[in-house]
matplotlib code that plots the C-alpha trace (Angstrom):
import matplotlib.pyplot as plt

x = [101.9, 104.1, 108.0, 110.9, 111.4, 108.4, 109.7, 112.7, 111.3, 108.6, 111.8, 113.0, 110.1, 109.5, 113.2, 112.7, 108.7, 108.4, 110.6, 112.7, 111.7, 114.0, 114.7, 114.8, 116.4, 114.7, 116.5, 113.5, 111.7, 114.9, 115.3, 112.1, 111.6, 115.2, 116.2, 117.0, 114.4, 114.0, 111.1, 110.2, 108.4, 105.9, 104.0, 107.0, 106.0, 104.7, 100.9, 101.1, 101.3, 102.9, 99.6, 101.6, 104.1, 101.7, 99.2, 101.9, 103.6, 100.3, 99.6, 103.1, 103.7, 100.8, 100.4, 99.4, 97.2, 95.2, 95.2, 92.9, 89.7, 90.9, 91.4, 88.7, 89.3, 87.8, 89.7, 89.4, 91.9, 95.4, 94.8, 92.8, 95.5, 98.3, 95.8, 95.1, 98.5, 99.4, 96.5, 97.6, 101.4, 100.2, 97.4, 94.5, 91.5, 90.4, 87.0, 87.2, 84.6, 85.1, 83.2, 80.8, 82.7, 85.8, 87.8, 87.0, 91.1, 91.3, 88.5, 89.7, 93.6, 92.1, 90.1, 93.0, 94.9, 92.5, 90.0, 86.6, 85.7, 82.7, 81.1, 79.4, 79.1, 79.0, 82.7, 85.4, 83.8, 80.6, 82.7, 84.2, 81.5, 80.1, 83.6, 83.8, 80.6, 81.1, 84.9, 82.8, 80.3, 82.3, 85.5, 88.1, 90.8, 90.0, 92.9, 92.6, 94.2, 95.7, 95.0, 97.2, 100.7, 101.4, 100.1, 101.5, 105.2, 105.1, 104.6, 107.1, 110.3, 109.5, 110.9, 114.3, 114.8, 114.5, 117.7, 119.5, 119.7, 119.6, 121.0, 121.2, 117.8, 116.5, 112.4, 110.1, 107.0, 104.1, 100.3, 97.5, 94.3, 93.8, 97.3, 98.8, 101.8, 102.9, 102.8, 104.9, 107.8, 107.5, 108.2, 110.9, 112.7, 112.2, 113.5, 117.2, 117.2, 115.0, 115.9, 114.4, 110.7, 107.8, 105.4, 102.0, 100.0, 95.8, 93.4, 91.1, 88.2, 88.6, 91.0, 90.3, 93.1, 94.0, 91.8, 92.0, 96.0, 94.0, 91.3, 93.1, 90.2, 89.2, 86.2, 84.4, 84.1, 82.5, 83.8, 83.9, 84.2, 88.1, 90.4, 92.6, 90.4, 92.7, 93.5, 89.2, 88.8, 86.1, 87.5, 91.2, 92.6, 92.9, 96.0, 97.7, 96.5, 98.5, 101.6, 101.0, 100.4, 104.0, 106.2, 104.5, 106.0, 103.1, 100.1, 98.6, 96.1, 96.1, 92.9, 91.8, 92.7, 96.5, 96.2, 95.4, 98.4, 100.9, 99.6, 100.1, 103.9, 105.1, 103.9, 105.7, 108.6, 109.7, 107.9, 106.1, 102.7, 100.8, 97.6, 96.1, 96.7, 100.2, 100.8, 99.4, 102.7, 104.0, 101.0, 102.2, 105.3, 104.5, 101.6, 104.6, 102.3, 104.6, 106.4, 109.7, 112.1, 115.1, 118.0, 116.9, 113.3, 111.9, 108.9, 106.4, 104.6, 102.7, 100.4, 99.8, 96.6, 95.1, 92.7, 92.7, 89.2, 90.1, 93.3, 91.7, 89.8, 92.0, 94.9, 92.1, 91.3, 94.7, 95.4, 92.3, 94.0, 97.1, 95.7, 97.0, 93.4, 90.7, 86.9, 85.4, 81.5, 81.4, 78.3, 78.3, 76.3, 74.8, 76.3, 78.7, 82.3, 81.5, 82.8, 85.9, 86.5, 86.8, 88.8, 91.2, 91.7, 92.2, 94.8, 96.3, 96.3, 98.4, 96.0, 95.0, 91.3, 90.7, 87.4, 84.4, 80.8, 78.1, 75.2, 71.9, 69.5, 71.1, 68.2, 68.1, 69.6, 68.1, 67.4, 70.5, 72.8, 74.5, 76.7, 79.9, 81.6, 85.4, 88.3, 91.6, 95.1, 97.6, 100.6, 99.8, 98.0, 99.7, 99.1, 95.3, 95.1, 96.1, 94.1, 91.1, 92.6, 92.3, 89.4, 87.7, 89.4, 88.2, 84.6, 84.2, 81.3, 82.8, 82.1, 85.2, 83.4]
y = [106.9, 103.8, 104.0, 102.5, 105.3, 105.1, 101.6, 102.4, 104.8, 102.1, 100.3, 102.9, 103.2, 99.8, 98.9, 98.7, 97.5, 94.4, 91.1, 91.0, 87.3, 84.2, 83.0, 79.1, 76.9, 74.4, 70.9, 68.7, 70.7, 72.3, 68.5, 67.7, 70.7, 70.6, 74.5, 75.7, 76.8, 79.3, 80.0, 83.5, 82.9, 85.9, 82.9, 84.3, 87.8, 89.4, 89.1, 85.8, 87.4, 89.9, 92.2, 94.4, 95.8, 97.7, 98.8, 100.1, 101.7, 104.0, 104.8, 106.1, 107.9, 110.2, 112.8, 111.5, 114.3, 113.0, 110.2, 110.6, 109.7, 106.4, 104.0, 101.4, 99.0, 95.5, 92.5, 88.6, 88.7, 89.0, 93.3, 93.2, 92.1, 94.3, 97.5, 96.3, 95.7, 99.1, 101.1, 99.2, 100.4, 104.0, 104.3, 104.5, 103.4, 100.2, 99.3, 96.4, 94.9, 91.4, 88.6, 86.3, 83.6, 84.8, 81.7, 82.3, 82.5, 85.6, 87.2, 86.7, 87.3, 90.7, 91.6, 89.8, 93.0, 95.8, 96.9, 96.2, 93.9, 94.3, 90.7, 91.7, 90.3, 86.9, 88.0, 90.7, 92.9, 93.4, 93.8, 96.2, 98.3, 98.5, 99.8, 102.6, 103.8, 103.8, 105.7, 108.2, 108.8, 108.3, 110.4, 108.0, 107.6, 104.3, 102.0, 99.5, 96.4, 96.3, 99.4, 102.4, 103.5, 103.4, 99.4, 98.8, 100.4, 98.8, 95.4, 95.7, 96.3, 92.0, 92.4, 94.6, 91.6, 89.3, 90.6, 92.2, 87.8, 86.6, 89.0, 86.5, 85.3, 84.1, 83.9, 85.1, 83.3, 85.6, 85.3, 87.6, 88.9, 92.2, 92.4, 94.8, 92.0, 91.5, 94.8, 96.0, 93.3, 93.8, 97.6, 96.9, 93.9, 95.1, 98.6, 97.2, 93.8, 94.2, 90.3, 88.8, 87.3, 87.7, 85.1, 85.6, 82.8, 82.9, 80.6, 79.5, 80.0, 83.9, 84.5, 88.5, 89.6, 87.1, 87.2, 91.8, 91.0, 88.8, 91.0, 94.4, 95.6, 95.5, 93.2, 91.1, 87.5, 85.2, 84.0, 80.0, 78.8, 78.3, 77.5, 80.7, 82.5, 85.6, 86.2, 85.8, 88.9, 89.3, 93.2, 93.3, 96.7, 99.9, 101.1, 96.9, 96.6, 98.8, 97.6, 93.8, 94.7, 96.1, 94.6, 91.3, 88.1, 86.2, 84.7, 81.6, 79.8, 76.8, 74.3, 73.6, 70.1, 71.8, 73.8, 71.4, 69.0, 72.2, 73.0, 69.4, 69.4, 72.3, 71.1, 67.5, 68.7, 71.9, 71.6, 75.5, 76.1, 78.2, 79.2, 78.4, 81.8, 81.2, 78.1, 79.1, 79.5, 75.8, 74.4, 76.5, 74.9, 71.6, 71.4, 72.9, 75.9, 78.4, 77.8, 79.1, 78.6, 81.0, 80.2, 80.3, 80.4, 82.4, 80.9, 83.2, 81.9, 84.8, 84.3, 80.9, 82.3, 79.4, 77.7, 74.1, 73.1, 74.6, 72.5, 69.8, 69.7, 70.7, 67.6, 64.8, 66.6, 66.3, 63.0, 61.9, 63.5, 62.0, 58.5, 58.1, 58.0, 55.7, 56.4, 53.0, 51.5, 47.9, 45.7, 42.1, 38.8, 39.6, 36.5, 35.7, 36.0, 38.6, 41.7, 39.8, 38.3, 41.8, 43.0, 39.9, 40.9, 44.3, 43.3, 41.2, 44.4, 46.0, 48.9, 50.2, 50.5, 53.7, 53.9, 51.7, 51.8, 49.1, 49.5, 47.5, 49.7, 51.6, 52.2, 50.3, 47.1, 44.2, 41.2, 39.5, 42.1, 44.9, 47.7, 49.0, 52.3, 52.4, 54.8, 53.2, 54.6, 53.6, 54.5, 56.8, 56.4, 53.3, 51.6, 52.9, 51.3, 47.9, 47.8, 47.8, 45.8, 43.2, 43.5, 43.5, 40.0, 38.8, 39.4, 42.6, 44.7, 48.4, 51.8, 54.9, 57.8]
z = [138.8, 139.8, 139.1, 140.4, 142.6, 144.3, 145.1, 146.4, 149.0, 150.0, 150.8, 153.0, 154.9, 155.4, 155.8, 159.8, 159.9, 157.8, 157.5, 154.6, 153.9, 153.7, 149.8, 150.4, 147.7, 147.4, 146.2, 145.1, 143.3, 141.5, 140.8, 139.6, 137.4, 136.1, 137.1, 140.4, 142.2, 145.3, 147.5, 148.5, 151.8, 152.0, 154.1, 156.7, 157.0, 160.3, 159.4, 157.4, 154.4, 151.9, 151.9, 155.3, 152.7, 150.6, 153.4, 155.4, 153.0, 152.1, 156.0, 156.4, 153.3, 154.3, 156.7, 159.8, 160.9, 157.5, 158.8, 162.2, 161.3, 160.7, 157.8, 155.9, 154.1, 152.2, 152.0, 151.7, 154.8, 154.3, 153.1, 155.9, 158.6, 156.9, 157.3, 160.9, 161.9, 160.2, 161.9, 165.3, 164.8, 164.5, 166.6, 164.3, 164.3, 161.5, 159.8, 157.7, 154.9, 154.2, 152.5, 154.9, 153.2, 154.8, 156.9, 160.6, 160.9, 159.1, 160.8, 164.0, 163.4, 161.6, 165.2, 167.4, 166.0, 166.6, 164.3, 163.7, 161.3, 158.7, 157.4, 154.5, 150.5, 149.2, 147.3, 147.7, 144.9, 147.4, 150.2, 148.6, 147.4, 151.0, 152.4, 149.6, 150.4, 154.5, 153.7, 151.8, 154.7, 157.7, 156.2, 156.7, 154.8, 152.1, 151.3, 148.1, 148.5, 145.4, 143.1, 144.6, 143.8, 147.0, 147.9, 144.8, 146.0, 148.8, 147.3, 145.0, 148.2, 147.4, 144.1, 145.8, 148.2, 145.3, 143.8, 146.7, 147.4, 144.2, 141.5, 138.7, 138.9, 135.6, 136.5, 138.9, 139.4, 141.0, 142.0, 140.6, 142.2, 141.6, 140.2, 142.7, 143.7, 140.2, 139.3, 142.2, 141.7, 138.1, 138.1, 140.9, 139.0, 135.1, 136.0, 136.3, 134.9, 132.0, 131.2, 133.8, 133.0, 135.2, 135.1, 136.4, 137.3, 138.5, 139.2, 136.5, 138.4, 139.0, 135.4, 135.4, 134.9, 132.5, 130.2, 130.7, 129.3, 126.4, 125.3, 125.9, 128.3, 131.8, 132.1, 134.5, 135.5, 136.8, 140.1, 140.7, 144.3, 144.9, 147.9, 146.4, 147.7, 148.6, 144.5, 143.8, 142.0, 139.8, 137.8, 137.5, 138.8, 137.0, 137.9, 137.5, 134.3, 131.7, 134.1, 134.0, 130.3, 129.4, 132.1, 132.7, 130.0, 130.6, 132.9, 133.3, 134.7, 137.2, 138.2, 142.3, 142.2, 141.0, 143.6, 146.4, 145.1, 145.5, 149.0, 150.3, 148.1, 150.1, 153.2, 152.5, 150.8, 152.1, 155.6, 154.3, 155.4, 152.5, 151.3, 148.3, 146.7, 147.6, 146.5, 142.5, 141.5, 142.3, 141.5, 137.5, 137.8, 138.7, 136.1, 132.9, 132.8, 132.4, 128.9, 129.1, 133.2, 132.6, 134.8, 138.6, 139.3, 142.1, 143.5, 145.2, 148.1, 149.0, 152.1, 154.7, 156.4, 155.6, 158.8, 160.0, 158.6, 155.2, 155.5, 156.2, 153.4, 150.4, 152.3, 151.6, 147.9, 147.0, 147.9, 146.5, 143.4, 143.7, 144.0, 147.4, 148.7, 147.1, 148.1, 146.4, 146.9, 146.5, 146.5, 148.4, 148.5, 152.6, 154.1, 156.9, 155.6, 152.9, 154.3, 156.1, 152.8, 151.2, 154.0, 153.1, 149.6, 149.9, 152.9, 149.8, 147.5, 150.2, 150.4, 153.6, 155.4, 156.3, 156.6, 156.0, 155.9, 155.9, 154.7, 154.0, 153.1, 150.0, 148.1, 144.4, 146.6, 145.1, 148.0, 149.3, 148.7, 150.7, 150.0, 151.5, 150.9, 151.6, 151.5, 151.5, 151.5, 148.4, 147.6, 144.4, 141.1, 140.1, 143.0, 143.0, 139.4, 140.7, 143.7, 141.6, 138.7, 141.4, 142.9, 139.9, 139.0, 142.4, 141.1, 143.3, 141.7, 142.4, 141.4, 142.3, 143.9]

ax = plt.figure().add_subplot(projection="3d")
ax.plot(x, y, z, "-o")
ax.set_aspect("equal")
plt.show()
């Protein structure tokens, strides 16, 4: 159902309609894992993310006249902007299901682009069940994000690019939702270098494809809230499967505070703005998940839809994380001096104030007393150890939060 040359016609069609995305070496983290390492900046593409390739790839392969009802789809954001973008570009019309959860961003970059938008389901699985059932009544034509020779073809022109730049690539390191990325580029890459291992990598808290490669059957999970939220999928596909199966070396898993720290890397680093589901594949890296780097590594950034709040949030988490931010609650005698003595020592620890609360009326304060809740800036977990190693020899009475 997929084959190489179903890829290499995607390629053709989409040769003039997507960006053939920049491969960026990448010299600190090539030093810091010990291989060279390339980024393959899906984050780039027209809609944010790699999610046009496939879309547009199924509405052009078909007959247009087939296609005049319009198109449905469900998606957590990034399908859903590649099948709007698509369905602009030819003049169709677009209904698309997506999660009430689904960042405000992606909503509106998804309507910014023409079609109507469907909030609906507490997950993509929901979502998804209520945009099967309105293609079946309405008579449009349904596209699956992820499980569809077609999507999949046109996902894996990714893996084509990969080598047209970089035909000695050793490793290529790709996200899993539904697995219709990975099993694209794997078909594309394997075809003609049958050497080169694809890694997989998912988030722990939505493993379902994982742990379909480990049993041998297609199963469901249960879906943890995650900031890789575009790869939350609770059934891994049944088209991806037997693929990922034969072609795929391995998959892993990564944890949310990994995540977070790979986010805020890339951003720091490589001045790369990238979602969460994009970023699982340095955040496998980083962590030594993957157990064998061949040669040069390909590093998969596949989406930045990510929207400022969300940002926000997961910056502060992984610098809480890396020990560069320190959220502290410290109890003190309620006299004059007490809190500008504290402000002295921790001036002396050469940690920084960012913020600080004072509060009398904590309740289990005993008489006399008063608490203060702080978050201060160091310069990384070492740092963060000493801070408190001397404020606890100052007498400080501290809990970490």
């Amino acid at each position: 159902m997929i084959s190489y040359e179903l890829v290499l016609e995607a390629a053709d069609r989409l040769r003039k309609r997507v960006l053939q995305t920049e491969l960026i070496a990448s010299p600190h983290f090539s030093e810091h894992l010990g291989v060279p390492v390339l980024l393959k900046c899906e984050n780039l593409q027209k809609t944010g993310a790699f999610k046009l390739r496939g879309a547009l790839n199924f509405m052009t392969a078909r007959d247009r006249a087939g296609l005049a009802r319009g198109v449905t789809a469900a998606s957590a954001g990034n399908h859903a902007q590649g099948v709007a973008f698509g369905a602009d570009l030819l003049g169709i019309p677009a209904r698309i299901f997506m999660p009430e959860t689904t960042p405000p961003q992606k909503v509106q970059a998804t309507r910014d682009l023409g079609a109507e938008v469907v909030l609906t389901g507490a997950n993509f699985d929901e979502s998804y069940d209520a945009a099967l059932a309105d293609s079946e009544q309405s008579g449009t034509v349904f596209i699956h994000p992820f499980d569809d020779p077609l999507v999949i073809a046109g996902q894996g022109t990714i893996g084509l690019e990969i080598l047209k730049s970089l035909p000695d690539v050793g490793t290529v390191v790709v996200p899993i939702g539904g697995g219709g990325l990975i099993a694209g580029i794997a078909t594309a890459i394997k075809a003609t270098h049958p050497r080169v291992r694809i890694i997989g990598v998912e988030t722990a808290s939505a493993p379902s494809m994982y742990q379909a490669v480990k049993t041998g059957r297609r199963c469901t999970v249960s879906l943890a809230q995650t900031i890789a939220d575009g790869i939350a999928v609770k059934t891994a596909g049944k088209v991806t499967l037997p693929i990922i199966r034969d072609l795929v070396d391995e998959i892993v898993l990564v944890q949310e505070e990994e995540i977070a720290l790979a986010i805020v890397a890339l951003l720091e680093k490589s001045k790369l703005l990238v979602e969460g589901a994009g970023a699982v594949t340095l955040a496998a890296l980083l962590n030594n998940r993957v157990s064998d780097l061949q040669g040069k590594t390909v590093c998969l950034l596949s989406g930045g839809n990510i929207d400022v709040r969300t940002l926000s949030v997961v910056v502060e988490r992984a610098l809480l994380a890396a020990g560069r931010y320190l959220k502290l609650r410290i109890q003190l005698e309620d006299l004059p001096g007490a809190l500008a003595r504290l402000a002295g020592d921790i001036a002396a620890s050469q940690a920084n104030i960012n913020l600080i609360n004072h509060d009398r009326r904590s309740k289990g304060l005993g008489l006399g007393r008063t608490e203060v809740h702080l978050v201060l800036e160091t310069r990384g977990q070492e740092h963060a150890a000493a801070v408190l190693a001397q404020l606890r020899e100052r007498g400080y009475r501290l809990e970490v939060e």
